[in-house]
C-alpha positions in Angstrom: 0.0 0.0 0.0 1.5 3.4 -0.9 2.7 5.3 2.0 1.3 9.3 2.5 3.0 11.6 4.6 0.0 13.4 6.6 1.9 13.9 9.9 2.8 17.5 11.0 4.9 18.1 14.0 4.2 21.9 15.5 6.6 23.5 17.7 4.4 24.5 19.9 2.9 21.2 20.0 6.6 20.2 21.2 6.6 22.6 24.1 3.7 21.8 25.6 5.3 18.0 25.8 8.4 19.2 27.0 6.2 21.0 30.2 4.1 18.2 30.8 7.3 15.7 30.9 8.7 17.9 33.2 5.5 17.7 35.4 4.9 14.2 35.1 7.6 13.3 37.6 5.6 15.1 40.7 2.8 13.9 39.7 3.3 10.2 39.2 5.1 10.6 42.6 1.8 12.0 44.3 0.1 8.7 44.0 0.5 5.7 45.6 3.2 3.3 43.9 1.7 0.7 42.2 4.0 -3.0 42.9 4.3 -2.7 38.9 6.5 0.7 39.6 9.2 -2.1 41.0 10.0 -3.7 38.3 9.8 -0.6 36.5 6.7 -2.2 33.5 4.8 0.9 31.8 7.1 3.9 33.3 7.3 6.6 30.9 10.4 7.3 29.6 10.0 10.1 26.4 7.4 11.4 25.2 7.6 12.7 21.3 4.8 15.0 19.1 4.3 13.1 16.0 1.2 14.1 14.7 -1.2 17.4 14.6 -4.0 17.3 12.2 -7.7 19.2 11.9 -10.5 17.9 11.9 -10.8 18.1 7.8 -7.4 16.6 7.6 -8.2 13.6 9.5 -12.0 13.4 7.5 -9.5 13.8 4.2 -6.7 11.0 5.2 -9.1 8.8 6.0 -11.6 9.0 3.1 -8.8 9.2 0.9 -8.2 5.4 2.7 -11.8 4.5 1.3 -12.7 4.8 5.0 -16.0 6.0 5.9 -15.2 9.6 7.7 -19.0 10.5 8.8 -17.5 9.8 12.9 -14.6 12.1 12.6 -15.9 15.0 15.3 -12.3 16.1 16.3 -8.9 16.9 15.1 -5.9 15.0 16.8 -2.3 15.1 18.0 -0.3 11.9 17.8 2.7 11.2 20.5 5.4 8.7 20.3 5.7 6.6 23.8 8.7 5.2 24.9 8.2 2.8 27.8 9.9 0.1 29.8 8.2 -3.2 29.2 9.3 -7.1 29.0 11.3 -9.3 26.8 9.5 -12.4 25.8 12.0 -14.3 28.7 10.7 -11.5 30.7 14.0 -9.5 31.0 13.5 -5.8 31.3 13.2 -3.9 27.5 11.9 -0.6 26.4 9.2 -0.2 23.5 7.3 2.6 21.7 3.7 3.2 20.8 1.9 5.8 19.9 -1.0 7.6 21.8 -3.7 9.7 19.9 -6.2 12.4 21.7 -8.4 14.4 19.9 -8.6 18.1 20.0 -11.6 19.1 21.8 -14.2 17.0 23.4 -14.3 16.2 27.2 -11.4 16.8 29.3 -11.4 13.4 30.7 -11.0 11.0 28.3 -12.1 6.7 27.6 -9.4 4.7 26.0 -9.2 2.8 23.1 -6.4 -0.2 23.3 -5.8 -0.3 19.5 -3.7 -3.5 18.2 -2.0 -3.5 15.0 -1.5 -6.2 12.4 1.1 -8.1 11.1 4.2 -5.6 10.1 7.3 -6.3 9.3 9.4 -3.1 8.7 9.8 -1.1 12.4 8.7 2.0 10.0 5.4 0.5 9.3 4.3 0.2 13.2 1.6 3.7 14.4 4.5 5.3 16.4 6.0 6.0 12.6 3.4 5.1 10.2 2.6 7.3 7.4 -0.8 5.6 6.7 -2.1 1.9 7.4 -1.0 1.8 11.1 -2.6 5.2 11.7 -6.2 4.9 9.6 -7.6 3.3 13.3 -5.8 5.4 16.2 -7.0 8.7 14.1 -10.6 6.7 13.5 -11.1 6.2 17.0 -9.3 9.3 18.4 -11.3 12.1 16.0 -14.9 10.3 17.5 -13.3 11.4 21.0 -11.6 9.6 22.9 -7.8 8.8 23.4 -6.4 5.7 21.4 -3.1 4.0 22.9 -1.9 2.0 19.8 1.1 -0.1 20.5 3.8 -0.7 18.1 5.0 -4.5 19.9 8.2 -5.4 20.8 10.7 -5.0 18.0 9.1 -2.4 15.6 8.9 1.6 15.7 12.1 2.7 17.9 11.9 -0.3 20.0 15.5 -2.6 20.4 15.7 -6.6 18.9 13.6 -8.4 16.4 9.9 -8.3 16.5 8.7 -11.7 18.2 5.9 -12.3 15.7 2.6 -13.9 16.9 4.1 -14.0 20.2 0.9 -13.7 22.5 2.6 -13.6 25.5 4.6 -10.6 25.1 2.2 -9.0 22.9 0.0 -8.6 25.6 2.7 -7.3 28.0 3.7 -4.7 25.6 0.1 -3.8 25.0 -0.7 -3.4 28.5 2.6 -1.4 29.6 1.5 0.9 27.1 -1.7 1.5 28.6 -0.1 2.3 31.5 2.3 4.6 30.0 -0.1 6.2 28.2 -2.0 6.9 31.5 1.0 8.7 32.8 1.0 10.9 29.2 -2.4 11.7 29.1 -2.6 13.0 32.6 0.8 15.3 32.3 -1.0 16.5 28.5 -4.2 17.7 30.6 -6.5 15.0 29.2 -6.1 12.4 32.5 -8.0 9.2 31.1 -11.5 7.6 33.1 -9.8 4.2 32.9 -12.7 2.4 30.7 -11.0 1.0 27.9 -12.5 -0.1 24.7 -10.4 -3.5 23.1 -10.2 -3.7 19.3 -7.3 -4.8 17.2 -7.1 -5.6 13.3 -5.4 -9.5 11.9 -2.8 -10.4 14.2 -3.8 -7.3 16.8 -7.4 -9.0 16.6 -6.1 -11.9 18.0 -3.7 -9.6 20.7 -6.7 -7.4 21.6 -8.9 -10.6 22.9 -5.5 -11.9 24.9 -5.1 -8.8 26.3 -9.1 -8.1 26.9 -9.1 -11.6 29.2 -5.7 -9.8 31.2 -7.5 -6.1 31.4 -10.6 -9.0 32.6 -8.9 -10.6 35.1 -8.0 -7.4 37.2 -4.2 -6.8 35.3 -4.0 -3.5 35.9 -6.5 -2.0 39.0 -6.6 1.7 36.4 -8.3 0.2 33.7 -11.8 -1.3 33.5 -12.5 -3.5 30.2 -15.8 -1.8 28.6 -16.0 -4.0 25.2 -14.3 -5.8 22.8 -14.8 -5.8 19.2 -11.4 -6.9 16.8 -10.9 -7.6 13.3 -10.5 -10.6 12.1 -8.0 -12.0 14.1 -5.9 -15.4 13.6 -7.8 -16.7 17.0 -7.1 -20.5 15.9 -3.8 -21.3 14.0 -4.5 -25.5 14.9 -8.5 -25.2 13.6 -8.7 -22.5 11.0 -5.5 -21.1 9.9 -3.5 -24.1 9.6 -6.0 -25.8 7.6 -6.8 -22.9 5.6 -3.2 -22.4 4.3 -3.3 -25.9 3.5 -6.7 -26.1 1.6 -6.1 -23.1 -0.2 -8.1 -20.4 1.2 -5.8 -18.5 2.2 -3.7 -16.8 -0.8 -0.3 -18.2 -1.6 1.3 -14.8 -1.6 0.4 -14.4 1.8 0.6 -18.0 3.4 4.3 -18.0 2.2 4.7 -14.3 3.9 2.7 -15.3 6.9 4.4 -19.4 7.4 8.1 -17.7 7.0 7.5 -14.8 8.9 6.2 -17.0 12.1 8.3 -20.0 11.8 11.9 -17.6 11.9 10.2 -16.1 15.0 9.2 -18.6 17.0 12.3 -20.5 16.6 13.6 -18.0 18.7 11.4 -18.9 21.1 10.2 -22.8 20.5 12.6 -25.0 19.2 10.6 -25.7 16.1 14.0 -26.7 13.9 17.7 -27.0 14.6 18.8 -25.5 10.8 16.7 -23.9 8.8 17.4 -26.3 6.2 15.2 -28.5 8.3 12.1 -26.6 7.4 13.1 -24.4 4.5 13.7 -25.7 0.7 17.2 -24.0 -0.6 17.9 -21.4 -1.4 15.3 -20.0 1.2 16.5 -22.0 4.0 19.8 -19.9 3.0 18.3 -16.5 3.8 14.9 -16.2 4.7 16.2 -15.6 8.8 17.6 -12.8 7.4 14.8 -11.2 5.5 12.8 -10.8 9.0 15.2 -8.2 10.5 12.9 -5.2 10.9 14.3 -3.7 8.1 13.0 -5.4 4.8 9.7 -4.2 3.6 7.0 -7.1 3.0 7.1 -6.2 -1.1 11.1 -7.1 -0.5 10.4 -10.2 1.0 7.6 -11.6 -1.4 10.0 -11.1 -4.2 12.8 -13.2 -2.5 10.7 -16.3 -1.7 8.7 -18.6 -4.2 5.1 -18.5 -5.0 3.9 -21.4 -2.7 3.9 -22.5 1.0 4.7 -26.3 -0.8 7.6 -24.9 -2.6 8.9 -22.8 1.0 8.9 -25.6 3.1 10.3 -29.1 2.8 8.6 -32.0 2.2 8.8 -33.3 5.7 8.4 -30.5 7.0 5.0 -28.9 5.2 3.9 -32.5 6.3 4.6 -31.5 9.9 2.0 -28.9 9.5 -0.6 -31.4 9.6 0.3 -33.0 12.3 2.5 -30.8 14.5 4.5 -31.8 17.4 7.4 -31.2 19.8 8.0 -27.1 19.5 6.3 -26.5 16.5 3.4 -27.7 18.0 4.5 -25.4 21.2 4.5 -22.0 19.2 1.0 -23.0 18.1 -0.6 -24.0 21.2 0.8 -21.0 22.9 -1.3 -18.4 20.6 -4.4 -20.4 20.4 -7.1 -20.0 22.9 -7.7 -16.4 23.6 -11.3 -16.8 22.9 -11.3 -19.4 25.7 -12.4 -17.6 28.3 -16.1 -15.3 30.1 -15.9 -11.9 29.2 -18.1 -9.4 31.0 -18.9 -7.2 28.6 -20.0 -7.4 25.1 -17.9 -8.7 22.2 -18.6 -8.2 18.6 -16.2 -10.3 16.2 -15.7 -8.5 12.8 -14.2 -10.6 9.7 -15.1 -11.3 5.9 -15.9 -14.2 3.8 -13.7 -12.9 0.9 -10.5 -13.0 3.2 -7.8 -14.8 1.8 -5.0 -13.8 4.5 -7.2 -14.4 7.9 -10.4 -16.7 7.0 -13.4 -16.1 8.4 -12.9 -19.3 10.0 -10.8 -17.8 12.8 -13.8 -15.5 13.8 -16.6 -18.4 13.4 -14.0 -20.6 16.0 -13.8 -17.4 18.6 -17.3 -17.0 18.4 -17.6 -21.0 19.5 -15.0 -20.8 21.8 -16.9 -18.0 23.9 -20.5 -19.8 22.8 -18.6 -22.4 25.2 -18.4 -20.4 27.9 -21.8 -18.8 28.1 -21.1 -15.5 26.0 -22.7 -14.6 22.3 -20.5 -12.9 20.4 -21.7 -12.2 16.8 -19.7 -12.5 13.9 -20.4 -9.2 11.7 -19.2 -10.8 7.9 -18.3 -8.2 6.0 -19.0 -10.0 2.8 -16.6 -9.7 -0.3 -14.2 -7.1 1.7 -10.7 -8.4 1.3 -8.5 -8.7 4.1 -7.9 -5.0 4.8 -11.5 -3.8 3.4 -12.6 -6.0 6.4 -11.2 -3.5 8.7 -12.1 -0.7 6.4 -15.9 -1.7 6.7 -15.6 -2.6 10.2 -13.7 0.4 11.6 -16.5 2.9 11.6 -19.2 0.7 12.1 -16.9 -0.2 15.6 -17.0 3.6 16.4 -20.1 3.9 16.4 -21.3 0.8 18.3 -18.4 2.1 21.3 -20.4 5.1 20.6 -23.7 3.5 22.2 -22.1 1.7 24.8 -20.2 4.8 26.3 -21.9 5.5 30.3 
């Protein structure tokens, strides 16, 4: 998708950041200390303008974006976070995000925990975006209320590889940034209610019900879960993915972006092969670890791989994929079953029967999975919509329904 530059950055916009940093300080130290201060998880550590746009600016970026614009009430003004957060092995890191408040509207302001989808280039995550990884922080932000939108571990300014489809410490980086994000918002003057509004898009559809079930269980005592509506999300790798790649639903393009992009990853964390050779055909199996270092674009990468998950992987290995085991099957289990679970509040699943990246398979399974546990969750098809005109369709229509479930 071609990249627009709509991001201003104002001077004066920068001074007020620089005072409120300078406050923050005293008035984080006012409160209570939270046991989370200890270990240091969510403290702010910078705080950078990246964004100041009016009202018909945002209306304009986004309906250039073939998104509907009629909720866009506000303008907004973007800030790059940088927090301290976890390492998958739970070893202290920093990361970045970006936080979005709108430009008039109440003082004190709801939050939307926005998750992002798959990226591959640290330039494409909302901290530095120039235009898909903003389209839903400025959505939800010019309808009027503040829209924390983390860029993961590994991509915007944050150190290390991106741990791809790592639920674990997708979640910990999404709810640090909450947190910091709580600390900004206060020390800008717009100090947030702490009802928080969960959506996400592909793999941040699968990261915003993970971390809904965390903000669910009492993670963080600030923030109260208020509803739940992602876009379609890869909730079942083992039941609907998997099989979909395998089948043919899902695109070749895209299964061979997708498989390579999560098997280098999780080998970092699961042993799911000793060599690369193990799993890769050659010359890929030469190369491809190299082609997920934050800094290849996804066009770059599609071009250096061949035009079929059965021509990627070896034969014993695309074999595996049927029938996984040992740490293969490990990296699966571990991001499967975020739908598993009672949440209070209402969910609405969002996906399309014309997706060819993330079937609407995945969002038919979540919807079972929480059918399971007493909950109805709807599944809003979006019909021919390809994988991103799902969230193109769904975005507004989410808007409004957080809209008519505001207190």
């Amino acid at each position: 998708m071609r990249r627009r530059r709509v991001r201003q950055s104002l001077a004066a916009a920068t001074a007020v950041v620089l005072a409120a940093l300078a406050a923050a300080p005293a008035v984080a130290a006012s409160e209570p200390r939270p046991a989370r201060q200890s270990t240091g998880r969510g403290a702010l550590l910078g705080v950078t303008p990246v964004a100041d746009l009016s009202r018909a600016e945002v209306a304009a970026f986004l309906k250039g974006a073939d998104i509907d614009p009629a909720t866009v009430r506000h303008g907004v003004r973007g800030y790059r976070l940088t927090y301290r957060t976890l390492t998958p092995r739970g070893e202290p890191t920093t990361a970045t995000g970006l936080l979005v408040l709108p430009k008039g509207g109440e003082r004190r302001l709801d939050l939307v925990a926005d998750t992002h989808g798959t990226m591959v280039h640290r330039d494409y995550a909302p901290s530095v975006a120039e235009d898909f990884g903003l389209y839903a922080p400025y959505l939800h932000a010019a309808a009027g209320r503040a829209v924390a939108a983390p860029d993961y571990l590994g991509l915007g300014k944050g150190p290390g590889l991106h741990p791809y489809m790592d639920t674990a410490s997708s979640v910990s980086a999404s709810l640090d940034m909450l947190r910091a994000s709580r600390t900004a918002a206060r020390a800008l003057g717009r100090p947030l209610t702490g009802d928080v509004y969960g959506t996400g898009f592909s793999q941040g559809g699968q990261v915003a019900m993970a971390l809904g079930r965390e903000l669910a269980r009492g993670a963080d005592r600030h923030f109260r879960l208020r509803a739940l509506a992602p876009v379609a999300g890869p909730y079942d790798l083992q039941g609907a993915e998997i099989p979909a790649l395998l089948d043919g639903r899902v695109n070749d393009i895209s299964g061979v972006f997708y498989m390579s992009y999560f098997l280098t990853a999780q080998n970092r964390l699961h042993p799911v092969y000793d060599n690369p050779a193990e799993a890769f055909r050659q010359p890929y199996a030469g190369y491809v670890e190299e082609l997920f270092d934050t800094r290849h674009t996804e066009e770059d990468i599609v071009t250096k791989l061949p035009g079929s998950v059965k021509e990627l992987l070896t034969d014993g290995f695309y074999e595996r994929l049927r029938h996984p085991d040992g740490g293969l099957l490990a990296a699966l289990e571990a991001q499967d079953g975020t739908c598993d679970w009672k949440p209070d509040v209402p969910v609405r699943l969002h996906g399309a029967a014309g997706d060819t990246d993330v079937p609407i398979a995945n969002s038919i399974s979540c919807a079972a999975d929480l059918a399971r546990n007493g909950v109805t969750a709807p599944v809003v098809d979006h019909g021919k919509a390809d994988h991103n005109g799902s969230f193109k369709l769904a975005g507004p229509q989410i808007v409004r329904w957080f809209d008519t479930l505001a207190p």
